[in-house]
N, C-alpha and C positions, 0 to 999 in steps of 0.2 A: 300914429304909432307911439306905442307906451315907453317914454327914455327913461324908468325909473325900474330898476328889479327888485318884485315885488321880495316882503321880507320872509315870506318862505322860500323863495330862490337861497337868499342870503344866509337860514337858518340851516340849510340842507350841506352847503359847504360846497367844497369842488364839482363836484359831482350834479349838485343843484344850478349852479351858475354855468357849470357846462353845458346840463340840457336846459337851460333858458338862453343860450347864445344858438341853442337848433332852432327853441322857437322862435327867436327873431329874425334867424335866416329865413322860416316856414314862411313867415308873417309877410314878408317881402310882395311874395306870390310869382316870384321870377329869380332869374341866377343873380346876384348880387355878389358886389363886390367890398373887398375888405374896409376899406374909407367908407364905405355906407354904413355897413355896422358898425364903426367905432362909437359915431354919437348915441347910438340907441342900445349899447350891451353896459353902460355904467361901468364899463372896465378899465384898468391899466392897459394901454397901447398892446406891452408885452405875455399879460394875462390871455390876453385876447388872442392876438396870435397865436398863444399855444394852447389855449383852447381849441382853436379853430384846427392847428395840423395835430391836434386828438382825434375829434372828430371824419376828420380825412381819413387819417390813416385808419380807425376804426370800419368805415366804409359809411359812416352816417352822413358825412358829405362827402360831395363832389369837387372837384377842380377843374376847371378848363382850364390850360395851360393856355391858351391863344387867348382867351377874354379876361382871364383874370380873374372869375368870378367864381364863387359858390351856390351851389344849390343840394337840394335834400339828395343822399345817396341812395343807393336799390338796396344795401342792407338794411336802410329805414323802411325803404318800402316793402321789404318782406314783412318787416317786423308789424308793420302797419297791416297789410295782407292778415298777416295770423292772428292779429288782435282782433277786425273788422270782423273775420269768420267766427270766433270765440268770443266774441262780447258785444257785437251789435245783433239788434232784433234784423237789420235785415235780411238777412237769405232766410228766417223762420217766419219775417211778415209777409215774405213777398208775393206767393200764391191769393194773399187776405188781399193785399193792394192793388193786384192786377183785377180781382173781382169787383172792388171796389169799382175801381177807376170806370170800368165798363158800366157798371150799374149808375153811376152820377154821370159821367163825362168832365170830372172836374180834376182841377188839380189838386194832388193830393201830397200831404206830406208826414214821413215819420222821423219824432225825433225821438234822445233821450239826453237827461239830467248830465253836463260836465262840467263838477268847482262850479255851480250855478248856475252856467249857461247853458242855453240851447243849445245841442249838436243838431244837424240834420244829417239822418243816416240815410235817407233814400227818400223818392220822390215820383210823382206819375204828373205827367203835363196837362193841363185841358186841351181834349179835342180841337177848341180855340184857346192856345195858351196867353197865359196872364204876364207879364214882367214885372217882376219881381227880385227883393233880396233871395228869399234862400234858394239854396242851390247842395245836395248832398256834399258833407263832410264840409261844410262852412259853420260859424257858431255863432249863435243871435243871441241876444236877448232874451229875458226868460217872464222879466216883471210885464213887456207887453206886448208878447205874442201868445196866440191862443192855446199852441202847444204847451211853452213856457209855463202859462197860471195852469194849465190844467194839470201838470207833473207835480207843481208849488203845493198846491193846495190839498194833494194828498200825501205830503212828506210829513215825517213826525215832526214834532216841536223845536226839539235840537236841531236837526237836518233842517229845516226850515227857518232859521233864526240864520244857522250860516249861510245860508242861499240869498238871504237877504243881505246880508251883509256883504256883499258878493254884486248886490246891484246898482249900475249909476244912476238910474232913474231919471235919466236924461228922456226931454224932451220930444217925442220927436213929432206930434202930431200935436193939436188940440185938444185929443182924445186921451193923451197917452196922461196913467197914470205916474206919480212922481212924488209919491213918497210911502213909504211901506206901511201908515195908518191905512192908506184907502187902497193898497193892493190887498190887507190882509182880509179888508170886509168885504172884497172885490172875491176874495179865494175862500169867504164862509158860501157863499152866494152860487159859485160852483158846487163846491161838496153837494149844498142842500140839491143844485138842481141835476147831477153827476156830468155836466160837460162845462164845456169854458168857451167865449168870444172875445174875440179878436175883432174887434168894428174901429176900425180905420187907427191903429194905435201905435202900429211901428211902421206902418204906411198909407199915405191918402192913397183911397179908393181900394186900398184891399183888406177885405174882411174872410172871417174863417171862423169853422165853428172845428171844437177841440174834444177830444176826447182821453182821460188816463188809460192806458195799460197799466193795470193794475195783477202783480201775485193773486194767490187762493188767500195768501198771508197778509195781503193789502201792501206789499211794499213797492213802490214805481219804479215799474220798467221803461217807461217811456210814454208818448204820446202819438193822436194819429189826428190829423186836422186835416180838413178838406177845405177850400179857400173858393174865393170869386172875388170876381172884379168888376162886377155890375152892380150898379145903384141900387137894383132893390135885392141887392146880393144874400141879405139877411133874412128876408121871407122866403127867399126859394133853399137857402141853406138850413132851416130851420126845420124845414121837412124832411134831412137828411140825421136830425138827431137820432132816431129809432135803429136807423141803419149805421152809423157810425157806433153808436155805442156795441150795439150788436159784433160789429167785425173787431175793437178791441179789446171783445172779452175771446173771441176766436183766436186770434194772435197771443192775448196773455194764458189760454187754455195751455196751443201751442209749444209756448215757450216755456211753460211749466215742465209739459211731456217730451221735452227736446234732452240730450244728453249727449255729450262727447261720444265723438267714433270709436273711442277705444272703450267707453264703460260699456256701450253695446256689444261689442265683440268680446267682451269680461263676459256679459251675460248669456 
């Protein structure tokens, strides 16, 4: 866990250091107590604490009075609720994903671009599921997973320079690239071929082949990969490019012709 706020927390002022003491409650993944965050929020003792009964009292977090601990509040999760319906592609992929799934048998994942990294917004299991990191609303890695290069490499120049900038290009396989000369000729290589692979790179033994959701305008909305976990994983996923690319031009059609409930009811 990161004990350092980053310096856009620090540039943002109260308000920024605020909601970076939610994320590291988030980050926990359990109720947690206030000695646990003090080492990882960079705060004064008393900063801290009155961040925290901000937040409380706001309804962003919780309190158990018997455990002592904090966790995220239900006005965060509305707030989350109303963002997730308004800004993830899921509930506008998810008729494409359920076809999908049926038509491979595989597992299947959609993400989109957050500050650089992977989100995963939604997910379908293999018939025979695979174990695995992602898992919906967790956040990977972007440099090497097949989702990840495949969103990378159709971002403009600007937006892509901070995405990079944005990555640790940590290790994690033999496979895994690790350093942004050979991601970048890693993401010409996509463009030219229009999808992305993921062969054993943020984990042995699982490979994925990637596809952009891409605007009419070319700008990324996300990504849709389909994975396996069998050895010759990449021959049988290879015959899925025609159909993948197919269902995330469906999905980006989709999200094009989608519009808030209330502009429909205006029209």
């Amino acid at each position: 866990m990161n004990d350092a706020t980053p310096k856009s927390e620090k540039s943002d002022g109260t308000v920024g250091r605020t909601l970076a003491v939610l994320d590291r409650v988030a980050e926990f993944g359990r109720p947690v107590r206030f000695a646990e965050l003090l080492p990882v929020c960079d705060l004064p003792k008393a900063t801290l604490y009155r961040f925290v009964q901000t937040l409380t009292n706001q309804g962003m977090l919780a309190f158990d009075e018997d455990r002592q601990t904090y966790r995220p509040g239900l006005r965060l999760v509305r707030l989350a609720h109303a963002a997730w319906a308004q800004s993830s592609l899921a509930p506008i992929a998810a008729p494409y994903l359920d076809q999908l799934s049926k038509e491979t048998g595989q597992t299947l994942h959609l993400a989109q671009l957050d500050q650089g990294m992977v989100l995963y917004v939604d997910k379908r299991n293999a018939s025979r599921p695979v174990e695995m990191f992602s898992q919906s609303g967790k956040v990977g890695p972007a440099y090497c997973t097949g989702v990840g290069k495949a969103m990378l490499a159709y971002l403009p120049e600007d937006a892509l320079q901070n995405a990079l900038t944005r990555q640790s290009f940590h290790r994690f396989t033999e496979h895994t690239l690790t350093d942004a000369t050979s991601l970048r000729a890693e993401l010409e290589n996509i463009r030219k071929r229009g999808f992305a692979w993921d062969d054993e790179e943020h984990e042995p033994g699982i490979r994925c082949i990637a596809a952009p959701i891409l605007s009419p305008q070319g700008r990324v909305l996300g990504a849709l990969s389909i994975t396996s976990g069998q050895p010759d994983g990449q021959k049988q996923l290879e015959t899925y490019a025609p159909l993948i690319l197919e269902t995330a031009e469906k999905i980006a059609k989709a999200a094009s012709d989608w519009r808030f409930p209330e502009q429909k009811r205006a029209d």
